[in-house]
C-alpha positions as CSV (number, residue, x, y, z in Angstrom):
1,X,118.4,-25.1,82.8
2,X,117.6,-28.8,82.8
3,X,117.2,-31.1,85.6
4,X,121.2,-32.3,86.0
5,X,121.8,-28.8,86.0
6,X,119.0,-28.2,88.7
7,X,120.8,-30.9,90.9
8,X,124.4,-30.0,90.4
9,X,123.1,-26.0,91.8
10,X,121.3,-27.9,94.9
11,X,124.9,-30.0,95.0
12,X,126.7,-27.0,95.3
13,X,124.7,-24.1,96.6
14,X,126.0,-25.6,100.6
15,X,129.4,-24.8,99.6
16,X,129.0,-21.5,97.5
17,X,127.2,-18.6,99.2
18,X,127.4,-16.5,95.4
19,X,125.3,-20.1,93.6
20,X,123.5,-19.2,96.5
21,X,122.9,-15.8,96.6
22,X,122.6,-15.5,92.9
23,X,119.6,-19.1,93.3
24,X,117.7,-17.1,95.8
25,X,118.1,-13.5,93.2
26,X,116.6,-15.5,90.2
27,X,113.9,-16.5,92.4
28,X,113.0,-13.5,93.4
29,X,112.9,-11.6,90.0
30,X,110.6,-14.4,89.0
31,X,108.2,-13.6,91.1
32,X,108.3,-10.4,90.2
33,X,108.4,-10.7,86.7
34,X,105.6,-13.0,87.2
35,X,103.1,-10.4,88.8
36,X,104.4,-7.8,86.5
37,X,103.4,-10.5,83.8
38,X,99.6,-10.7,85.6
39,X,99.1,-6.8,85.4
40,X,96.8,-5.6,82.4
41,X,98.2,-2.3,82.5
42,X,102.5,-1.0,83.3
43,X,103.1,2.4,83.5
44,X,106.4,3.4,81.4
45,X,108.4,3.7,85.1
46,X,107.1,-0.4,85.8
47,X,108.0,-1.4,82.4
48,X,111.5,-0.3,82.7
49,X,111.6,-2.0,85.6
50,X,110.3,-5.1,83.8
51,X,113.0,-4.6,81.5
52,X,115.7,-4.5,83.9
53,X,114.5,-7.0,85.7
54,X,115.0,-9.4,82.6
55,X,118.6,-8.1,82.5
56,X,119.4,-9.2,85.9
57,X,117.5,-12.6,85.6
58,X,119.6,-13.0,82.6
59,X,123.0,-12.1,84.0
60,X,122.3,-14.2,87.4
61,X,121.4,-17.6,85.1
62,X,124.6,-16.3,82.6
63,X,126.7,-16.2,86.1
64,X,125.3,-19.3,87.9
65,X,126.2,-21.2,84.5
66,X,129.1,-20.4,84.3
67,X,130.0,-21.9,88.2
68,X,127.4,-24.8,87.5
69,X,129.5,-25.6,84.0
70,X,132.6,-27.3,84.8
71,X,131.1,-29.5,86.9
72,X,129.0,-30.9,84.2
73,X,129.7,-34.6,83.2
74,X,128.5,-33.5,79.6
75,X,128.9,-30.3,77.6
76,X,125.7,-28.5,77.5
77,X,125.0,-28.0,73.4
């Protein structure tokens, strides 16, 4: 996401406790993707995990797009 993106979510996030919840999700399987990222070695059960962690990251940013999107001045390309 770019930065008019970032600002439209903290725009609307007040007024939309699923932007919200869905912000504060992302975050969260950042983090954990991050220290996931940091360990040398993943056991085949923490991999899968890793792995379906991705999926929801993915489907949270393909979900808060499509809120965040029509209230873009400009079509993303």
């Amino acid at each position: 996401m770019n930065t008019s993106d970032l600002v439209i979510i903290q725009d609307l996030v007040p007024g939309n406790p699923e932007l919200a919840r869905l912000v504060q999700k992302h975050r969260e399987n950042e983090r954990e993707l991050e220290f996931k990222a940091r360990c040398k070695w993943l056991s085949c059960a923490e991999q899968a995990d890793r792995q379906h962690l991705k999926r929801l990251k993915l489907h949270g940013r393909d979900r808060m797009e499509s809120i965040i999107a029509p209230h873009r001045s400009t079509p993303v390309p």
